[in-house]
C-alpha positions in Angstrom: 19.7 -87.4 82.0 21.3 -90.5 81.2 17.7 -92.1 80.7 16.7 -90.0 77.7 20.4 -89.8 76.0 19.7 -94.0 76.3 16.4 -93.6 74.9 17.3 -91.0 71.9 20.0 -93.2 71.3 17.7 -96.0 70.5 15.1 -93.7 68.7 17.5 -91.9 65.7 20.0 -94.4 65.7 18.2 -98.0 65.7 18.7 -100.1 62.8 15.0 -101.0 62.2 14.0 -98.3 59.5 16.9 -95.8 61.0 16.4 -94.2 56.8 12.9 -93.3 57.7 13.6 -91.3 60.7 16.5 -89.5 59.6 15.7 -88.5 56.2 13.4 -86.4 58.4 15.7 -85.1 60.9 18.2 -84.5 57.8 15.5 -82.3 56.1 14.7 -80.3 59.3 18.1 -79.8 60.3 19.0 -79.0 56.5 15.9 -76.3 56.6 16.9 -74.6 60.0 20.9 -74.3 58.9 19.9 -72.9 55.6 17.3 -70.4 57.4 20.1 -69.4 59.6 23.0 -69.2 56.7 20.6 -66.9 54.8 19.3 -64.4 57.4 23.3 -64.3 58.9 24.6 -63.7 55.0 22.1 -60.8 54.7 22.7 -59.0 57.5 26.4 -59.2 56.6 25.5 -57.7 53.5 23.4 -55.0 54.6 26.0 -54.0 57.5 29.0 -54.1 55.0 27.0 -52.1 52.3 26.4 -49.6 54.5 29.4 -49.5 56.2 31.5 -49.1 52.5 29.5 -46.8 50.9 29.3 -44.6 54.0 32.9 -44.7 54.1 33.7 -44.2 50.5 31.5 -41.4 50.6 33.0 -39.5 53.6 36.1 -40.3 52.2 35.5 -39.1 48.9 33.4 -36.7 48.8 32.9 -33.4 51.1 31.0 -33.3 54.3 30.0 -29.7 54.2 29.5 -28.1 50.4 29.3 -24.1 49.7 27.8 -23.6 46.3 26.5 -21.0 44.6 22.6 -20.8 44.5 21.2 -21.9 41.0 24.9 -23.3 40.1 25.7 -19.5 40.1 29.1 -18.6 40.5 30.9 -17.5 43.9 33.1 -14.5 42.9 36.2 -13.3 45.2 36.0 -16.8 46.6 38.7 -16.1 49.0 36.7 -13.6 51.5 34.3 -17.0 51.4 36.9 -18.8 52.4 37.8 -16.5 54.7 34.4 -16.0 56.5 34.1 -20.2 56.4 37.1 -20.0 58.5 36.4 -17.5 61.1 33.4 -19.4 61.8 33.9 -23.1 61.9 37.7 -23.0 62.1 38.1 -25.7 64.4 36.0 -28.3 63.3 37.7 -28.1 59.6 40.3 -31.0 58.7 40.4 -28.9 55.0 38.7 -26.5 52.7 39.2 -26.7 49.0 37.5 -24.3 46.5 36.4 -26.3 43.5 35.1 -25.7 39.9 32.5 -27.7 38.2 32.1 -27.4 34.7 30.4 -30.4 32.1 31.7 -31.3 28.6 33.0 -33.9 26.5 36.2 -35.8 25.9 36.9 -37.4 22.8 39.7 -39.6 21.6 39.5 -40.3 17.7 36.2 -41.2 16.7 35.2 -42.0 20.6 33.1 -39.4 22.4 32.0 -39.2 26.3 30.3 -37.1 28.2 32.5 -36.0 31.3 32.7 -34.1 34.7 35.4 -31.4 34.9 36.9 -31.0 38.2 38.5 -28.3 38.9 40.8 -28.6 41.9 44.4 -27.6 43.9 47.2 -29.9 43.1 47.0 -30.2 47.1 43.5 -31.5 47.0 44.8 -35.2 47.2 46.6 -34.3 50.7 43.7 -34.1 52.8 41.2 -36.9 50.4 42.7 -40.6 50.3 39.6 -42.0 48.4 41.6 -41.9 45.4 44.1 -44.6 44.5 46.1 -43.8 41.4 46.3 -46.8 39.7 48.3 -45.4 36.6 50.8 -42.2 36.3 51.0 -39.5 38.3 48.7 -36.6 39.7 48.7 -33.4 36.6 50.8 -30.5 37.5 49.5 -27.0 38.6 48.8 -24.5 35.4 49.3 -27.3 32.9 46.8 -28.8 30.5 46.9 -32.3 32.0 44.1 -34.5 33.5 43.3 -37.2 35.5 40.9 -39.5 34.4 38.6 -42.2 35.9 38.9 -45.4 35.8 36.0 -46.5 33.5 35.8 -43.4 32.0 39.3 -44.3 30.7 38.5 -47.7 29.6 35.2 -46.4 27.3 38.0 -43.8 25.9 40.8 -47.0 25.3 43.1 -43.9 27.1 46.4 -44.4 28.7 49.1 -42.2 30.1 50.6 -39.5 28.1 47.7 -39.3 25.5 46.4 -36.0 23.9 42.3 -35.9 24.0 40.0 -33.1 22.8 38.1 -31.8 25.4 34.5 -29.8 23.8 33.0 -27.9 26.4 30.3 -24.5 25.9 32.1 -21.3 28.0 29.3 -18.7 29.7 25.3 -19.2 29.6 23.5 -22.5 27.5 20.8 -20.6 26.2 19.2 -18.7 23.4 19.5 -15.0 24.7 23.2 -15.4 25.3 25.9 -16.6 22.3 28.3 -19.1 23.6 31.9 -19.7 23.3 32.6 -23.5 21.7 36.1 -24.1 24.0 38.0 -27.1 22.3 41.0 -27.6 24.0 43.8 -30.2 23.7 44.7 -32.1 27.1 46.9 -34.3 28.1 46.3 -37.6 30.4 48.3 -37.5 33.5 47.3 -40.5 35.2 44.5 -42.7 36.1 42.4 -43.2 39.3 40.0 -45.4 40.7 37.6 -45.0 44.2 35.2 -47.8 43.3 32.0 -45.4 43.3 30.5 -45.2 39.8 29.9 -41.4 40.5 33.5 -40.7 40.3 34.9 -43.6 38.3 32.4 -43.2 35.0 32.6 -39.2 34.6 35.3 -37.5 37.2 37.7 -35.8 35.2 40.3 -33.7 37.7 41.9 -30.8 36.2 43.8 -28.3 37.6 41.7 -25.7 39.3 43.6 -22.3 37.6 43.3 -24.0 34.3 39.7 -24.6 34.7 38.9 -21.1 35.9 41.1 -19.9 32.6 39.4 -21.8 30.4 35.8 -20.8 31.1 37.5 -17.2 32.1 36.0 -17.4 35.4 39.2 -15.1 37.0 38.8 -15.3 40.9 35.6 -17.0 41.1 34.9 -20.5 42.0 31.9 -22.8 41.7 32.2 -24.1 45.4 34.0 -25.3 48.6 34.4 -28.6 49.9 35.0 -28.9 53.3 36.4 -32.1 55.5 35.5 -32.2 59.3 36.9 -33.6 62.1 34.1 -35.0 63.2 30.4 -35.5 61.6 28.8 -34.5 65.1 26.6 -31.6 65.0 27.4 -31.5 61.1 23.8 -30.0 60.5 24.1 -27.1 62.8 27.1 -26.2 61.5 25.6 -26.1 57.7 23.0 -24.0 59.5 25.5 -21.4 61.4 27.1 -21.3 57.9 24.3 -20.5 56.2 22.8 -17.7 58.3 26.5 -15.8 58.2 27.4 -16.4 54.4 25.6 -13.6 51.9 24.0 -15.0 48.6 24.4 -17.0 46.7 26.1 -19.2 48.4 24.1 -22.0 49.7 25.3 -25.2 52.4 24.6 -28.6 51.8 25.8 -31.5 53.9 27.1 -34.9 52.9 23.6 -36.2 53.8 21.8 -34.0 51.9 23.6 -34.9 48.7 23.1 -38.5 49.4 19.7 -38.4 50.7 18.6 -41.1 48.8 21.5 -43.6 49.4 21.5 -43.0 52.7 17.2 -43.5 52.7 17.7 -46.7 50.8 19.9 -48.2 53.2 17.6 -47.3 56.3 14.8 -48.8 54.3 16.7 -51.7 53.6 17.0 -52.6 57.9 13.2 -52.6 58.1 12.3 -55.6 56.2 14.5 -57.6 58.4 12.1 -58.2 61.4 9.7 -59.8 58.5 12.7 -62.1 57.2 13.5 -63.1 60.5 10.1 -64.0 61.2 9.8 -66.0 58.0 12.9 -68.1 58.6 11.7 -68.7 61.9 8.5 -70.2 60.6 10.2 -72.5 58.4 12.3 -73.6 61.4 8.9 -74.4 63.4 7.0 -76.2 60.9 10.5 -78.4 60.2 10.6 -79.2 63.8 6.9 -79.9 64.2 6.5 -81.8 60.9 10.0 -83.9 62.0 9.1 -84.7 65.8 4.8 -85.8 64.8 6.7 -88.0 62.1 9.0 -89.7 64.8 5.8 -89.9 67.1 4.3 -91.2 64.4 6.7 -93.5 63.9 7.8 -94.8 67.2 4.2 -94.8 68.8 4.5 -98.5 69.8 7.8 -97.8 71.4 6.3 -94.9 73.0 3.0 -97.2 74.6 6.0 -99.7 75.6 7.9 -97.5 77.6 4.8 -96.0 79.0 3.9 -99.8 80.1 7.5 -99.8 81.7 6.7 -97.0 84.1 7.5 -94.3 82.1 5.7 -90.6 82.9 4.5 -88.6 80.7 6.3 -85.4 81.6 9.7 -88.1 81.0 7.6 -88.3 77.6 7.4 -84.6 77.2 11.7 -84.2 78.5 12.2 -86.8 75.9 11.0 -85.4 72.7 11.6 -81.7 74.2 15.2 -82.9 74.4 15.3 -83.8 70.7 13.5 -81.2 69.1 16.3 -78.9 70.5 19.4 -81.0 69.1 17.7 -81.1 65.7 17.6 -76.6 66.9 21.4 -77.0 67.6 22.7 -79.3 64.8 20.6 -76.9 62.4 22.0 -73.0 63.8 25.8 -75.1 63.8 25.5 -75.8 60.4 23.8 -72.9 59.6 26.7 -70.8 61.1 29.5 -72.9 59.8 27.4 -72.8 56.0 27.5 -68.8 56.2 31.2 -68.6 57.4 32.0 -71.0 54.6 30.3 -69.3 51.9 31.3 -65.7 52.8 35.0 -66.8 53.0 34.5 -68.1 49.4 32.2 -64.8 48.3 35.5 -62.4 49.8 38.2 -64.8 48.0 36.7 -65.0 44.7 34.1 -62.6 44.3 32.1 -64.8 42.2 28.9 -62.6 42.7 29.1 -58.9 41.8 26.7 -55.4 41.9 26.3 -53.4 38.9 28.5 -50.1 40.0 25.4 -47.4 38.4 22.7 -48.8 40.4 24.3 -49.9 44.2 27.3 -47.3 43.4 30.1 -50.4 44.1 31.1 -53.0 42.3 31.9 -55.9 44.5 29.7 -57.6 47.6 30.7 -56.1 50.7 30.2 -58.3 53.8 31.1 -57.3 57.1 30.6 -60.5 59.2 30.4 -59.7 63.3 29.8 -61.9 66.0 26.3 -60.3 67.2 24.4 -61.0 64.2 25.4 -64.8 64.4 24.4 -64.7 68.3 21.8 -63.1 68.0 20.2 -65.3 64.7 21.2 -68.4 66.8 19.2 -67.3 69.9 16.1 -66.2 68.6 16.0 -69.8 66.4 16.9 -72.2 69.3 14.7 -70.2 71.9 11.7 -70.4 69.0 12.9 -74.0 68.4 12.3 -74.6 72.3 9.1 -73.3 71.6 7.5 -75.0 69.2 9.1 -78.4 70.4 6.7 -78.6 73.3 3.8 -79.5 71.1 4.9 -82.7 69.6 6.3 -83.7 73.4 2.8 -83.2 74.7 1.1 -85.1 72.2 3.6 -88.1 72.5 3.1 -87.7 76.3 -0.9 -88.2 76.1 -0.2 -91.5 73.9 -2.3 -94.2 75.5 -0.3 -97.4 76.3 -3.1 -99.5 76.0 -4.9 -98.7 72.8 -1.1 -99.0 71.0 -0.5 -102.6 72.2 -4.1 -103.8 71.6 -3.0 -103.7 67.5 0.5 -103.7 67.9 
């Protein structure tokens, strides 16, 4: 072993035209850690996207729903409620009837449409996805309201100011004269989860005062309902649905996000093809690098040969430095996504567009597997595709390179 480690030596690190060679070696290496950096940063991505938005939406929103049919209403909600638990009592962390109601909320001249949520003052109990970042949660039977984040900012409101809330009371539509509601409410503080959904529109309201203002008495527009566990969440949506009497209709978590949850899924099946790019770029690096240094050092390859050398010592020899070019490339590919992940999670110089990926900031979730498993398939392919160039060295003819050296 100490043989080729001698001969390398003299190979990369000579002085005679030492530039040549390793502007080569620099470029291959460079290409392989970048390969690696890239493929190691997206699958950090995609793992910490899905990871976040799974968990902000099973946070934040209900993993079983019980809505009326058609958005109709479900009247003497408690025998619901009732029925909901006698059948799944043991798998539910909470269940929290909920009104739903659209209109507009307008400070001065500045208009937006909104989300009413109607909801118990206990709601926030039993769902931590909401952090308050100003004033306090509204008071039962009281005009206050919480607002989004965002929504706040596009209203310039802050705590303690009086909006007009506009919203239409019984059936939009031309056989049926509606009520104009245009009530005065009063901010009582300010939330944020980091999903636009909630953020942009969400405006949480007592749920009394919501059923009094669109005279709804005892009925409710739904249930949401936490579980302890998301195993088997699909038969139970089905055992609800064959026991509760119409119009109420179940929906899942997943069935409400179909599509986020589709896109991710989608997402994982282009990565085979990236791998397998990157992976090309690594071979014809290596290849390119070890024909140039053949290329190169063909007289000191027919020398050697002359000195006894055999050509499977040939083969061990550029074998041997095709995969330290592999290794140098994966460590500074691993070390160049470490170092630009710790800066991306310090500075959060790049960020998402909240309407379209539904958060705001890059989420990367960084675990050991992907870098092992990026670093093994690029040094076994770089083991590979180093044999080539070592056979081709190995077949070099002493003889015809000293005749015109």
């Amino acid at each position: 072993m100490r043989f080729y480690f001698l001969i390398l030596k003299n190979i990369l690190f000579s002085k005679k035209e030492r530039e040549f060679v390793n502007i080569f070696i620099s470029i291959a290496i460079g290409g392989i850690a970048l390969g690696v950096a890239t493929l190691i940063i997206a699958l950090s991505v995609l793992n910490g996207y899905e990871k976040l938005v799974s968990k902000k939406l099973l946070t934040l929103d209900a993993h079983l729903q019980i809505v009326g049919f058609g958005n109709k209403p479900l009247y003497d909600f408690r025998k619901v409620e009732e029925q909901t638990l006698r059948l799944i009592k043991n798998e539910i962390v909470s269940i929290q009837p909920f009104v739903s109601k659209v209109g507009i909320l307008g400070k001065k001249k500045i208009k937006e449409g909104i989300s009413l949520h109607g909801i118990r003052p206990n709601y926030f109990a039993t769902n931590k996805g909401f952090k308050i970042v100003k004033g306090n949660y509204f008071s039962a039977n009281s005009n206050q309201v919480m607002l989004g984040k965002s929504i706040a900012g596009k209203l310039f409101a802050e705590v303690g100011d009086t909006l007009k809330l506009f919203a239409i009371s019984g059936k939009a539509d031309f056989s049926y004269i509606s009520t104009p509601i245009v009530e005065n409410v009063v901010v009582s503080g300010i939330f944020e989860s980091g999903m636009s959904k909630f953020d942009e529109s969400f405006v949480l309201v007592d749920l009394t005062t919501l059923q009094n203002l669109f005279a709804m008495q005892h009925a409710v527009s739904g249930f949401e309902i936490k579980l302890s566990s998301l195993n088997g969440v699909d038969s139970l949506a089905d055992l609800l649905q064959d026991n509760l009497r119409y119009p109420a209709y179940v929906k899942t978590v997943f069935q409400n996000y179909k599509a986020i949850f589709t896109w991710i899924e989608l997402q994982k099946k282009p990565i085979p093809i990236i791998l397998a790019l990157i992976i090309l770029v690594a071979v014809f690096n290596i290849i390119s690098t070890l024909l140039m240094i053949v290329i190169e050092k063909s007289e000191f390859i027919g020398t050697l040969r002359v000195l006894g050398a055999r050509q499977l010592q040939i083969v061990y020899l550029f074998l041997i430095q095709g995969v330290l070019i592999g290794i140098a490339g994966i460590l500074f590919g691993n070390l160049l996504a470490l170092f630009l992940m710790k800066i991306q999670t310090t500075f959060n110089l790049i960020t998402l567009p909240s309407t379209v990926y539904f958060v705001s900031e890059v989420p990367l979730l960084y675990q050991l597997w992907i870098s092992v498993l990026v670093s093994a398939v690029t040094f076994f392919v770089t083991l590979i595709v180093s044999v080539a160039p070592s056979f081709i060295a190995s077949r070099i003819q002493p003889v015809t390179i000293l005749r015109f050296s």
